[in-house]
FISEVO-567583 format. One record per residue (C-alpha): y, x, z; residue in three letters; residue number from 1. Coordinates in Angstrom, 1 decimal. Each point is the difference from the previous one (the first is absolute). Example, Ala and Ser with C-alpha at 12.3 -4.5 7.8 and 13.67 -1.06 7.14 Angstrom:
<rs>
        y        x        z   bavex   votor
     -4.5     12.3      7.8     ala       1
      3.4      1.4     -0.7     ser       2
</rs>
This chain:
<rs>
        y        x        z   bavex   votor
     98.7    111.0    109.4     unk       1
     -0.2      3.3     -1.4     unk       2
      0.6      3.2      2.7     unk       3
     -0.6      3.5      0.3     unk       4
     -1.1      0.4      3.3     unk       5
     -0.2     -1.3      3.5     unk       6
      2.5      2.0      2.2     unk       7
      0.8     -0.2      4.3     unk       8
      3.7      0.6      0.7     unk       9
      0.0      3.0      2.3     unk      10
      3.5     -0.6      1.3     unk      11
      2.8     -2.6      0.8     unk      12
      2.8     -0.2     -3.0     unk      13
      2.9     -2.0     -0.4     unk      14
      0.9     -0.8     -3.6     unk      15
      3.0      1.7     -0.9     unk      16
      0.5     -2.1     -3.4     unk      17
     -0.8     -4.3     -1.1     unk      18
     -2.9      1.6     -2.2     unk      19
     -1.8      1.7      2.7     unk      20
     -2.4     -1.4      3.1     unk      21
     -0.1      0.3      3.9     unk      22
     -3.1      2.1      1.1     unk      23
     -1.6     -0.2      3.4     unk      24
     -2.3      2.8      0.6     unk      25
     -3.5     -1.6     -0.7     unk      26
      0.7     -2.2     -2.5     unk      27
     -2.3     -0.5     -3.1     unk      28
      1.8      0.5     -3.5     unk      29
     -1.4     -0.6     -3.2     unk      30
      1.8      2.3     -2.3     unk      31
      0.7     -0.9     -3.6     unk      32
      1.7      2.5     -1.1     unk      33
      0.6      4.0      0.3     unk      34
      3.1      1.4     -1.6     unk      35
      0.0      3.5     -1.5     unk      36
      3.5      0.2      0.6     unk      37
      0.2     -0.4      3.5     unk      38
     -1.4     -0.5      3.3     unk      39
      0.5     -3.6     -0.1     unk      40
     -3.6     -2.4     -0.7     unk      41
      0.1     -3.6     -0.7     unk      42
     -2.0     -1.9      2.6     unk      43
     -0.8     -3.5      1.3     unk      44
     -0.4     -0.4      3.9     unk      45
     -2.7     -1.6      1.4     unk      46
      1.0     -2.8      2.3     unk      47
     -1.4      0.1      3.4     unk      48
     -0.5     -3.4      0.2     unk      49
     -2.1     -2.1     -3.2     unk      50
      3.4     -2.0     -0.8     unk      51
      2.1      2.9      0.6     unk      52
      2.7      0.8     -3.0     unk      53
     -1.6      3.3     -1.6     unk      54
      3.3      2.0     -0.9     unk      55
      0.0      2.3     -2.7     unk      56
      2.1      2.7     -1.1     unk      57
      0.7      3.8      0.1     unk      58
     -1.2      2.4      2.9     unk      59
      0.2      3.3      0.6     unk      60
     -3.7      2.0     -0.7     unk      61
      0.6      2.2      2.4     unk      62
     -0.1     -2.6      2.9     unk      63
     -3.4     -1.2     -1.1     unk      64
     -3.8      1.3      0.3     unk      65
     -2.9     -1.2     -2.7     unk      66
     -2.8     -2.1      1.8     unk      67
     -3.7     -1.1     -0.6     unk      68
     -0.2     -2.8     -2.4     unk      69
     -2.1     -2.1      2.8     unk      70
      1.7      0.3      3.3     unk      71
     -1.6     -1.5      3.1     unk      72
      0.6     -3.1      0.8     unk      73
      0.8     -1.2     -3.6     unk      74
     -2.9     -0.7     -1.6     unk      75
     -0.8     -3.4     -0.5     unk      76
     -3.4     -1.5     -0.1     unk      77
      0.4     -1.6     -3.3     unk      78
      2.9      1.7     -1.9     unk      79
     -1.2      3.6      1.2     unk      80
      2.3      2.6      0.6     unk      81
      4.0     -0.8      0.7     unk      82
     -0.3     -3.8     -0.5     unk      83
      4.0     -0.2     -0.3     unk      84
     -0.4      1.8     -3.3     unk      85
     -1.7     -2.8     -1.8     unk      86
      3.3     -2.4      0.2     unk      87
</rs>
C-alpha cells in the first residue's frame, strides 16, 4: 500500500457523508491522498485491534496532526517500524 504520511486524529468527527470516516481523537490514519481542491484527504484508519476493519475514506486535514514514522510501541522486532503496514 502506497501512503503519504502517517497522521494522529486530533479530534472526534462524525462523518457527515457515506464517503467519509468516523475519527476518534488518537487514531492512526494512513493518508493516501491530499486534494488540492479541498480540505478533504483520503485516508485508511488503523484498526485498534489486528482484525479490526481498517475504514477508508475522506477526512477533513484540519482535524489531523502529521506524526513520526516510528511511534512507540509499534515497532516490531522483525518487521521494524509500524508492522501493520507490511499487510
Amino acid at each position: 500500500m502506497v501512503f503519504l504520511g502517517i497522521y494522529r486524529a486530533l479530534y472526534d468527527y462524525e462523518p457527515q457523508g457515506s464517503n467519509e470516516i468516523a475519527l476518534t481523537e488518537g487514531d492512526i490514519l494512513m493518508v493516501l491522498e491530499k486534494s488540492t481542491d479541498d480540505d478533504w484527504w483520503k485516508a485508511k484508519k488503523k484498526g485498534r485491534e489486528e482484525d479490526e476493519e481498517e475504514p477508508e475514506g475522506l477526512i477533513p486535514n484540519n482535524y489531523i496532526e502529521e506524526v513520526s514514522r516510528c511511534l512507540p510501541g509499534l515497532l516490531h522486532p522483525q518487521l521494524g517500524c509500524m508492522p501493520w503496514l507490511h499487510h
